[in-house]
N, C-alpha and C positions, 0 to 999 in steps of 0.2 A: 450724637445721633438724634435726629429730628424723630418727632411720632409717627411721620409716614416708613421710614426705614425701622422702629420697632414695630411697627405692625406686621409690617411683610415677613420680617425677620419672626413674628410670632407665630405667623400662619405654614412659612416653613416647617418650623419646629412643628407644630402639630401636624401636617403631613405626614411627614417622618414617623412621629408617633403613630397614628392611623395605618400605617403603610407596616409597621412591626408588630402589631396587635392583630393585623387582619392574617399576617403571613406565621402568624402562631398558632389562630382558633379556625382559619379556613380549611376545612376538610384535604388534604393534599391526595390525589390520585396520581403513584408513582407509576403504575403498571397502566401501559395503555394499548389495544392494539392495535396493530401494522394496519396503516387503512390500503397500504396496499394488496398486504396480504390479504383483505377480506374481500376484494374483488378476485381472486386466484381462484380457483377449483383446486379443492383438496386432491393432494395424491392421491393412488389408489392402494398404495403401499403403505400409506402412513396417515393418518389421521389425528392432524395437530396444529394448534392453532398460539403460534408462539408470539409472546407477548414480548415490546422492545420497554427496555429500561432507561428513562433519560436522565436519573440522579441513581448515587450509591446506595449498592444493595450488597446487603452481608450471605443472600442465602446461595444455594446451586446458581450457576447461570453460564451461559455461552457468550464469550468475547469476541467481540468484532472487531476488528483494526483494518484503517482504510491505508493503502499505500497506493500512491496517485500521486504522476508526475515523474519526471526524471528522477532515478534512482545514485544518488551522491550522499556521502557524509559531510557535505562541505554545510555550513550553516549558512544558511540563506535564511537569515533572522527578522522575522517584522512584531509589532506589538504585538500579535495575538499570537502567531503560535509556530513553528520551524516542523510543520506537518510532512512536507512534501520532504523533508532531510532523512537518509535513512536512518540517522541515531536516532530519531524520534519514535519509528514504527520499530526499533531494536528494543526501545526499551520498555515500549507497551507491548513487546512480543516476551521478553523475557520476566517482566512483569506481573501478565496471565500466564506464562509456566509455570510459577513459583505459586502461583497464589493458589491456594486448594479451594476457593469454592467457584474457581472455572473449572469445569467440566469438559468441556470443548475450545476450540480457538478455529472464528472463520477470518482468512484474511479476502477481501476486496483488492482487488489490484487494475488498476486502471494505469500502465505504467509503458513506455516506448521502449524503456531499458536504460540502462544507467552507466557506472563505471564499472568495472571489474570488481577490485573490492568489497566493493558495498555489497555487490550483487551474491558476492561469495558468504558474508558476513551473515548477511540476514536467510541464506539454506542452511548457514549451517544453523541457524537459530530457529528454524523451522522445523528440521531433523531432532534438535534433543526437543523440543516441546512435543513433536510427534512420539517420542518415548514416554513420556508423559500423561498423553492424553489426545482425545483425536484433532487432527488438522486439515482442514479443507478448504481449497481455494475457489473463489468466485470471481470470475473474470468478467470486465467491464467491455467498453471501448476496445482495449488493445493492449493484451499482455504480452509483448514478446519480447525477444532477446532477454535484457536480466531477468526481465517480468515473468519470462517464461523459467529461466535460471532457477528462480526462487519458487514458485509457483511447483516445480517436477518435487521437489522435496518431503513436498503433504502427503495427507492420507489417500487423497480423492482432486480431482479439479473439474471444475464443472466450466463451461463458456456458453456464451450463447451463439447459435448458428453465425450470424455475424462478425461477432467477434476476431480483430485480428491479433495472431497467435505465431507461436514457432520464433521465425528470426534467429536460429543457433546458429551463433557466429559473430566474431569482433572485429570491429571497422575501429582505426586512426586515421583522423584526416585533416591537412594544414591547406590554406592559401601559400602558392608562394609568386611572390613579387618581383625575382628577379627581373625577368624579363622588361617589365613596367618599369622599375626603375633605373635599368639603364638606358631605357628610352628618356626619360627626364632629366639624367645627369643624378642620380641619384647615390651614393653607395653604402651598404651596410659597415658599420666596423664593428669587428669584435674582439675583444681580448680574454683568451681563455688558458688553464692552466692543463688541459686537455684534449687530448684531438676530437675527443667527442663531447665534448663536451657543451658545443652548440647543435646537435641535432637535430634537422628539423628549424634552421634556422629558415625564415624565409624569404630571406635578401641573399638567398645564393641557392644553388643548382644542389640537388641531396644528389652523394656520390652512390655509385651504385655497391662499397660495401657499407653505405649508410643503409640504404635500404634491406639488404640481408637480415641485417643488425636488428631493425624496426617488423623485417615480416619473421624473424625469429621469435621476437616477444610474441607478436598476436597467432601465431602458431602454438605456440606453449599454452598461451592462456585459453586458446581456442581447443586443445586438448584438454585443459583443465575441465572445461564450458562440457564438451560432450562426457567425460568422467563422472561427471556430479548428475547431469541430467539421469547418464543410464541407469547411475545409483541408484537416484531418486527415484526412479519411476521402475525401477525392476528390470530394464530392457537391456540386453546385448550394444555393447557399445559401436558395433559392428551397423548397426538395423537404425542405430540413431544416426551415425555418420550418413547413412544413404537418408535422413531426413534433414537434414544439418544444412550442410552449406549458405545458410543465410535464407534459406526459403519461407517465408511468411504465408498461412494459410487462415482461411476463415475459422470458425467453430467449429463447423460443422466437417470441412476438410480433415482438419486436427481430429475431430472424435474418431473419422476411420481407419486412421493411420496409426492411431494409440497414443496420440501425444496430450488427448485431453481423455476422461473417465465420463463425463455425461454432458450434454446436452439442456441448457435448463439457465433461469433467471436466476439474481441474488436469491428470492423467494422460498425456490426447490434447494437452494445448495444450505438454507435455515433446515429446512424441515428435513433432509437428509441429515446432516448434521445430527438433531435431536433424537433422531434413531440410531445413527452412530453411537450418540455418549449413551446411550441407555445401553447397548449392546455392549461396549465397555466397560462401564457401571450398572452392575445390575441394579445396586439399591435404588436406582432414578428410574429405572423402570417398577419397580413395586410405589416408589413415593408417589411420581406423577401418570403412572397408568397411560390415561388417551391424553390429558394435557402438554404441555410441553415449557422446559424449562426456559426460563425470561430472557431475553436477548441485551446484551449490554451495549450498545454502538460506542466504542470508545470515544470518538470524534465528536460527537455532541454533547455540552453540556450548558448548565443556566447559567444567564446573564443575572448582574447584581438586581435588573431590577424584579426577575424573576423571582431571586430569593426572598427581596422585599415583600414580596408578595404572596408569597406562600404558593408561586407555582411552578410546577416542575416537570409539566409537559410541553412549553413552552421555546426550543429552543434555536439559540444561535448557530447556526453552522461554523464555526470559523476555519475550517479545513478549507469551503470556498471561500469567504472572503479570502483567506491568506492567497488561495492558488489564482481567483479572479482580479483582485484586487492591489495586493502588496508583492506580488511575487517579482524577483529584479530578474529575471529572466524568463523565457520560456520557449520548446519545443512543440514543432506539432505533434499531436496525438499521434498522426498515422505515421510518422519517424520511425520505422522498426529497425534502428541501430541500438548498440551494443556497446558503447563508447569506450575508450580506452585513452581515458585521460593522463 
């Protein structure tokens, strides 16, 4: 090694060094507040101004979890992070159940709807955390069909006027190509050990007791869909089915018809929230009085070089990069199906 490459190599080194000395004796401010919420006008029900947490905190605090994007257990894995798979928001859901110094649990859902499943998976995992301890939904973009599924199971759900919502109801849906490829000289072969066992193939004509067969399932599952809703939400299965049939409505439509609880930003469904767990927990209401307990956004955390550095307000998103960036498929937003994969 020549003395230009020990040099360099010396001056790294001391970087480094520099760089774990500064991130030891630098003052670190964990708690920092919402700059958005400081342009909000306080309710006039609740006066509190809750502070968001971007590194580990041992004391009370309210859990956020984003679920955004089609709703699948399937892994759709990239380096950073399998955000948008429902096993991921399952297990930051069950997670903050378990852990006692959450208080509350808000979920984010910015979601078109998903598979069957999944969508079932994560109500019922929203049901036992609501035995637990309070659960409230914040709707983005467009929460409907599973979005909405899972969403009817909280405590409370809040949407913005905007917002689209509802969608109860399951759509399967195939290309089929016969036609096309007997125009070409085309033909399907298949070899099966069952008569059905190609359903839905689509190099040939679905018989009509195929079809029976296929609107059976999504009938079944489409009962299961208004079941869990009515449960969820305390309402007559009867009074949902007349809102059901696939119908997708705004926020604000949704709030009059009782499929959403209020009206209101992320912002108001925090500070709601913070009144909740205090009403649930009295002792957070004598500890924190008019303050409010610290917000935990699960989805954000520090970059290495953050930590190098001793800062912790700092952070990476990688919920989007993974959803902007890495993601091997995607949906439009305004897709309010229900899939049944």
């Amino acid at each position: 090694m020549n003395a230009y490459n020990k040099n360099i190599s010396t001056i790294i080194i001391l970087i480094c060094i520099i760089c774990i000395i500064w991130g030891i004796f630098l003052p670190k401010n964990n708690i920092q507040s919402n700059p958005i919420e400081n342009r909000l006008e306080k309710d006039s029900y609740l006066s509190i101004n809750p502070k968001t947490l971007h590194s580990p905190f041992k004391g009370e605090k309210i859990s956020v979890i984003k679920l955004e994007g089609v709703i699948s257990d399937s892994n759709g894995t990239s380096i950073f992070k399998d955000i948008t798979s429902s096993n991921s928001v399952l297990d930051l859901l069950i997670k903050a159940t378990n852990d006692p110094s959450v208080k509350a649990i808000v979920i984010r859902i910015n979601s078109p709807g998903g598979t069957v499943a999944a969508s079932q998976e994560l109500y019922q995992a929203v049901l036992k955390a609501r035995k637990k301890k309070p659960v409230v939904i914040t709707m983005g973009d467009i929460a409907a069909s599973g979005g909405y599924y899972i969403a009817s199971a909280a405590d409370a759900i809040f949407a913005n006027p905007g917002t689209l919502t509802g969608s109860i109801g399951v759509i399967s849906s195939y290309l089929n190509f016969y036609d096309l490829l007997n125009k070409i000289g085309v033909k399907g072969i298949v070899i099966k050990s069952g008569e059905y066992k190609d359903i839905g193939n689509p190099t040939r004509p679905l018989t009509d007791k195929e079809r029976k067969i296929l609107q059976a399932i999504l009938d079944d599952s489409y009962k299961q869909f208004l079941n869990d809703v009515a449960r969820g939400r305390n309402i007559p299965v009867e009074k949902i089915a007349l809102l059901a049939e696939g119908l997708i409505y705004t926020g604000a439509q949704a709030k009059k018809v009782g499929l959403v609880d209020y009206l209101g930003d992320y912002n108001k469904a925090i500070r709601f929230t913070q009144k909740l767990a205090k009403k649930r927990f009295p002792e957070l209401a004598r500890k924190y009085k008019k303050s409010g307990l610290p917000i935990e956004e699960t989805w954000k955390e520090t970059s290495i070089f953050d930590m190098l550095l001793g800062v912790t307000n700092k952070m990476v998103n990688y919920n989007v990069l993974d959803n902007k960036i890495l993601k091997t498929y995607s949906y439009s937003k305004f897709q309010p199906l229900w899939l049944l994969e």
